[in-house]
C-alpha positions as CSV (number, residue, x, y, z in Angstrom):
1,X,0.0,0.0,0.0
2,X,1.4,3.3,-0.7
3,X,2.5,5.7,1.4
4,X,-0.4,8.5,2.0
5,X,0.9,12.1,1.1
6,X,1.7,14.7,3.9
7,X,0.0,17.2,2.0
8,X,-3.3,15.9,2.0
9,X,-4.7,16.8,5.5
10,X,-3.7,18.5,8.9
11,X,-3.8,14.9,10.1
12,X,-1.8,13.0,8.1
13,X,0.7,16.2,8.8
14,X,1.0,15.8,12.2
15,X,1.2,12.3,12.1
16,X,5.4,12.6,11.8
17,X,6.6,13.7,15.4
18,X,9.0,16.2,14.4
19,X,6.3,18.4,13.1
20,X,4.1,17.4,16.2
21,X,7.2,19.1,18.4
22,X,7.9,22.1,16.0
23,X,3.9,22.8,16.2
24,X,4.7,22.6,20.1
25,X,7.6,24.9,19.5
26,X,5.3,27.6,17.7
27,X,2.4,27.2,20.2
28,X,4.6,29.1,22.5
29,X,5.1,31.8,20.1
30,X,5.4,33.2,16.6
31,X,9.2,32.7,15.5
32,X,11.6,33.4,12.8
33,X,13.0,30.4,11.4
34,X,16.7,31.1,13.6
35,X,14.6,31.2,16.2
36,X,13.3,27.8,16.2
37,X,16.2,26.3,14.8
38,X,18.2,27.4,17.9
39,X,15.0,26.0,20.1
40,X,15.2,22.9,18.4
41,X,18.4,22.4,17.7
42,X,17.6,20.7,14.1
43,X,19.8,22.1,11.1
44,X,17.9,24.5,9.1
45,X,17.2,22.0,5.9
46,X,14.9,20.1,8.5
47,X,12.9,22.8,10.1
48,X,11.9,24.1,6.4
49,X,11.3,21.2,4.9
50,X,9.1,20.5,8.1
51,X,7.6,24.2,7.9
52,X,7.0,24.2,4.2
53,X,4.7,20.7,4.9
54,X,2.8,22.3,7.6
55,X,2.2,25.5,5.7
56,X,0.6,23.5,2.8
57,X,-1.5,22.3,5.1
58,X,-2.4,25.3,6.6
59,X,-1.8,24.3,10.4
60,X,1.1,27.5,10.3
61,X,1.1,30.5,8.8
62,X,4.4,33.0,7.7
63,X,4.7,36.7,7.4
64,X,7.8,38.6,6.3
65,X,9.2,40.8,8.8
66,X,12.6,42.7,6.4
67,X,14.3,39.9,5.5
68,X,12.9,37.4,7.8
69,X,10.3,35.2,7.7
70,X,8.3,34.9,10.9
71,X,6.2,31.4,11.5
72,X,2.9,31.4,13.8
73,X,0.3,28.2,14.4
74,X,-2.7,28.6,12.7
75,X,-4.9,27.8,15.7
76,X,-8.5,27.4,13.9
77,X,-7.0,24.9,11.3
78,X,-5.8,22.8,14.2
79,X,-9.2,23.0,16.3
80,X,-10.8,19.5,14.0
81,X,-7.4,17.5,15.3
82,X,-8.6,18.4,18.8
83,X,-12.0,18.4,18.3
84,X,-11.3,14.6,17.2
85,X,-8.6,13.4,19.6
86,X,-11.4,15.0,22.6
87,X,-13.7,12.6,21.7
88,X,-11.5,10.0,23.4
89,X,-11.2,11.9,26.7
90,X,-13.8,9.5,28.1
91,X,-11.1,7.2,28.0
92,X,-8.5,9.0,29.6
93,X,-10.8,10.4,32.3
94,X,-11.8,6.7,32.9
95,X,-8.0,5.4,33.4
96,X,-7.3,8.1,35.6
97,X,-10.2,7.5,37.9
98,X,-9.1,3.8,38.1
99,X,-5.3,4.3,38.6
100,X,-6.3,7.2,40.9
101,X,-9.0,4.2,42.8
102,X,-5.7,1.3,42.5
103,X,-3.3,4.0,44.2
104,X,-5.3,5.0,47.2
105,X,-6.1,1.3,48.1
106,X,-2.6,0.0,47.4
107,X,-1.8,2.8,50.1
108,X,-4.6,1.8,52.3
109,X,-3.4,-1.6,52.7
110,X,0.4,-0.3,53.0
111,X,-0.3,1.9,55.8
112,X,1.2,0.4,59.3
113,X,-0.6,0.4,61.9
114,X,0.0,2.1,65.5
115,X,0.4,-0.5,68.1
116,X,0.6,1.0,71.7
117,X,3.5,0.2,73.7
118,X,2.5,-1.8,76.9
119,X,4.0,-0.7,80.4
């Protein structure tokens, strides 16, 4: 089967974790490419090969500032990733509740008890 493109959708986009962590990166703030290069610590070729793929996506966005060119998340065009992963919160809430339940009676049955000296 072949390989789907990167350029179809936001999702198949974020689906490499390098973009996933310079999408991060830019969530802080808007950045020039030195900028996040330095952050990252990736040689340059990677972070626009990785930029140029989420731009044609449309999940980041560039504006030129003099000579440089400044990146910034496009925050609507990632909303449909979230509003999809979200629907699977009632799974996460559910595992937390139970590790939370697991943790509190492995410490209840842990717990010494106080014996009172005799005189």
């Amino acid at each position: 089967m072949p390989r789907a493109s990167t350029l179809i959708d936001p999702f198949t986009a974020v689906a490499e974790p390098k973009r996933r962590q310079l999408l991060g990166t830019l969530g802080q703030r808007e950045m020039p490419v030195s900028d996040i290069i330095c952050e990252l610590g990736w040689p340059q070729v990677m972070v626009s090969k990785h930029l140029a793929v989420l731009r044609q996506v449309g999940l980041v966005s560039v504006r030129r500032d003099g000579r440089r060119r400044i990146y910034n998340v496009n925050a609507d065009n990632i909303k449909p990733i979230y509003d999809w992963a979200k629907t699977f919160e009632k799974f996460w809430d559910h595992n937390l509740s139970r590790i939370k339940q697991r943790a509190e009676a492995a410490a209840k049955q842990s717990k010494p008890t106080l014996h009172k000296e005799k005189p």
